[in-house]
N, C-alpha and C positions, 0 to 999 in steps of 0.2 A: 607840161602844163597840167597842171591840177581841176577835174573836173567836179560841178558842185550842183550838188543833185538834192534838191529841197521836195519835201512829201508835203502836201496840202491834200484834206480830206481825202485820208487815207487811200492817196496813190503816190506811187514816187515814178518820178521819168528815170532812169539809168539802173545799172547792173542789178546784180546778184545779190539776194539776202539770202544766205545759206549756212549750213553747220561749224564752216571757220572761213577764217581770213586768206585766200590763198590768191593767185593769179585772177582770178575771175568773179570771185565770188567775197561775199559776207555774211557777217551771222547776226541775224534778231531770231530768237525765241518766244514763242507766240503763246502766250498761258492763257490766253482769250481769246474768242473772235475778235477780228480787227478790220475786218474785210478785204483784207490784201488778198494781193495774186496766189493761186496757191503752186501747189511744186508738181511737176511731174518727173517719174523716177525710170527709169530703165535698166536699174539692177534690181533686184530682190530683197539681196542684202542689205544694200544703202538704204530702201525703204522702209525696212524694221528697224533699221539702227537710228536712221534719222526721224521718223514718226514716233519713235517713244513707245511700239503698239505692246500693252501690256495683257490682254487677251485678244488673242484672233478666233475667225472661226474659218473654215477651206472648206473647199469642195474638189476634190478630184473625181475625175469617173471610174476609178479601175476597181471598184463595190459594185460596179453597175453589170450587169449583164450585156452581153456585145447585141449590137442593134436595138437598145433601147432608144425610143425615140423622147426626146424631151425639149422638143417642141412645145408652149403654152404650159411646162410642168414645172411645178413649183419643189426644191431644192431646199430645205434650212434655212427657208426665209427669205428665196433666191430665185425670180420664175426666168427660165431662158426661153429665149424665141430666135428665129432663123426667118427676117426680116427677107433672105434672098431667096435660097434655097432648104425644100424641105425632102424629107425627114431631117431635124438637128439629131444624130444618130452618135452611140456613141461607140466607134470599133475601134480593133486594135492600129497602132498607129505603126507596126511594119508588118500586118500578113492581110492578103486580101487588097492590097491597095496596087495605086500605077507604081507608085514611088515611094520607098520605106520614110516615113517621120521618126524625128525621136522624140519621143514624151517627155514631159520634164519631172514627171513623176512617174514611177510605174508602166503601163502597158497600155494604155487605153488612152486615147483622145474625144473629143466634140467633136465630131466634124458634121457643119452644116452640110448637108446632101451625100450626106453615109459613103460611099467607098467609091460610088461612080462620079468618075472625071467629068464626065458628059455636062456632069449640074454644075453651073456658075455659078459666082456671085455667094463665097463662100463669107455670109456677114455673118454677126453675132451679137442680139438684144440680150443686156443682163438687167432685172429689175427689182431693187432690193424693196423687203414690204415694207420696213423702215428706213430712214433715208443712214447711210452711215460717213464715218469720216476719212474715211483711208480704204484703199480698195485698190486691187489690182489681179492680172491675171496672166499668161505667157500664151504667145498667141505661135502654131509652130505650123514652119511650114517645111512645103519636098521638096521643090525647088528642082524641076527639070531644065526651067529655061535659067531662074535667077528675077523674071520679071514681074511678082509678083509684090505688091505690098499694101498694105492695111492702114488704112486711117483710125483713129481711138477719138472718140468726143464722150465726156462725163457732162452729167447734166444732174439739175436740181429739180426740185419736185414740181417748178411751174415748167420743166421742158425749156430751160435755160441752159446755154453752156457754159459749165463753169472753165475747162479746159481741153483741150486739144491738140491734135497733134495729125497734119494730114500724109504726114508719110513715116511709117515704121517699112523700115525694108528687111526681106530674108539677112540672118547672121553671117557679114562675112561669105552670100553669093551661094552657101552653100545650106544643106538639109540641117536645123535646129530649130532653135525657139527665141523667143525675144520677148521680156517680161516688159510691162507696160504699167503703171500705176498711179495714182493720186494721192497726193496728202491734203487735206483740205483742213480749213482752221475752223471749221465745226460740219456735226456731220447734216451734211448737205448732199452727199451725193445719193442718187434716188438710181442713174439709172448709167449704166457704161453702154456705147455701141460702136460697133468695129466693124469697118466696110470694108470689103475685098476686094480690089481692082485688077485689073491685068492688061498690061500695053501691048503683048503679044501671044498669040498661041505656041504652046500650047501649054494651056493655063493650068497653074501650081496649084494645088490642093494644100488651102490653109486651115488650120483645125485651131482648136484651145485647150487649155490643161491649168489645171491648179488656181483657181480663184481662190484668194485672201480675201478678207476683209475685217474691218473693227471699226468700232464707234466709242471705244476705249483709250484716249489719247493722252498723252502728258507730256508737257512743255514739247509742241509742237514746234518744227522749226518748219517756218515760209517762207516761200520763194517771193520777196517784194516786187521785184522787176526782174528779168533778164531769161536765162535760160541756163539752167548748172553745166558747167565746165565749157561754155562756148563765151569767149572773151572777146570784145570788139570796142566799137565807139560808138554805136547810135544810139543818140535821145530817142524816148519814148514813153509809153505806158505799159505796163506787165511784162508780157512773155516776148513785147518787142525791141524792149532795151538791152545795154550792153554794156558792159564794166572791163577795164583792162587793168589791171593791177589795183584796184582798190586797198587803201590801207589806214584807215582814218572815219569813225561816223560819230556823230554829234545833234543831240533833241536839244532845240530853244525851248525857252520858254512856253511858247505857243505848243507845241507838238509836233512841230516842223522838225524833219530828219536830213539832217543834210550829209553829203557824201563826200570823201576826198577822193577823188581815181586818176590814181599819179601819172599815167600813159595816155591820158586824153585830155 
């Protein structure tokens, strides 16, 4: 049975609008703001290749001198803040610590509350002075127990969120990194924050490494509804809908977008 998924004032109830037609997903290319849903990424790669981004600008720490603290210090247009724990310090990410990290760049990490385990509550405020369009970052952790994980909410300039995500867990259970990021269909993001939770002790030291960003975008591709590569049946609005083999989209006359999703 064929499911039929009509968009009025630019929202659609069901799946995936994404880079191509596959299992779970579909593709609109966004040359506008349109106000749809936007995309969250969790490879790197897919988020340069599918963003379009044709200049970025990054920040890694490993320029920085070990135990700088950059707390309230503004970055290339980028101030961080350590909403948990303070010193936001920036050391190396295997000497001096409980547990070695591995960077996703070079040697160095952010770690809210510098090298001692003791400090909780390892979050992370990012706040761009202009708001931009595309932004993302790898959030890495050590991983003694495995119980450790991070939530991500992007917000716009009224302190809106525009997206979310309340569980990013350690790589695979083990010591890596796990990139996190936004494509947004104009640059609206103002401000990233990453909360650190732990359901048991003794709790994992999470750090960050390698912020991207741009407000340089071209033929944007958005996420209308669902969530990329997670395929199911449930009606909704944005990031709660679900597509199972879609393969068929069609605009009336009106602007209405409707959907064919051959598995539901």
């Amino acid at each position: 049975m064929k499911k039929l998924i009509k968009m009025k004032n630019n929202q659609i109830a069901g799946g995936n609008v994404m880079k191509a037609i596959t299992a779970s997903a579909l593709v609109l290319f966004l040359g506008a703001p349109l106000g749809w849903a936007q995309t969250l990424y969790y490879d790197r790669a897919s988020f340069l290749s599918d963003s379009h981004v044709t200049t970025t600008s990054s920040i890694n720490f490993d320029s920085l001198p070990l135990g700088t603290d950059l707390n309230n210090q503004t970055l290339s247009g980028v101030t961080f803040g350590a909403p948990g724990s303070s010193p936001l310090a920036v050391i190396a990410g295997s000497v001096g610590v409980r547990f070695p990290m591995s960077p996703s760049t070079g040697l160095n990490v952010l770690s809210p509350g510098g090298s001692d385990p003791s400090l909780q509550d390892d979050d992370l405020s990012v706040v761009f002075d202009n708001p931009v369009q595309a932004a993302g970052m790898d959030v890495v952790f050590d991983v003694p127990d495995g119980a450790s994980y991070v939530s991500v909410a992007f917000y716009d300039a009224s302190n809106n969120i525009i997206a979310q995500n309340s569980f990013i867990p350690c790589p695979n259970g083990a010591p890596g990194y796990q990139f996190v990021g936004l494509v947004a269909n104009s640059p609206m993001i103002k401000q990233i924050v990453f909360d650190e939770f732990d359901s048991s002790p003794p709790d994992d030291n999470v750090a960050y490494d390698s912020l991207i960003f741009s407000s340089n975008l071209q033929n944007v591709i958005g996420t209308v509804a669902g969530v990329v590569g997670a395929g199911g049946s449930a009606d909704g609005i944005g990031l709660a809908a679900r597509f199972n083999t879609p393969h068929a989209v069609a605009v009336d006359g009106a602007g209405d977008v409707y959907v064919a999703d051959q598995l539901n």
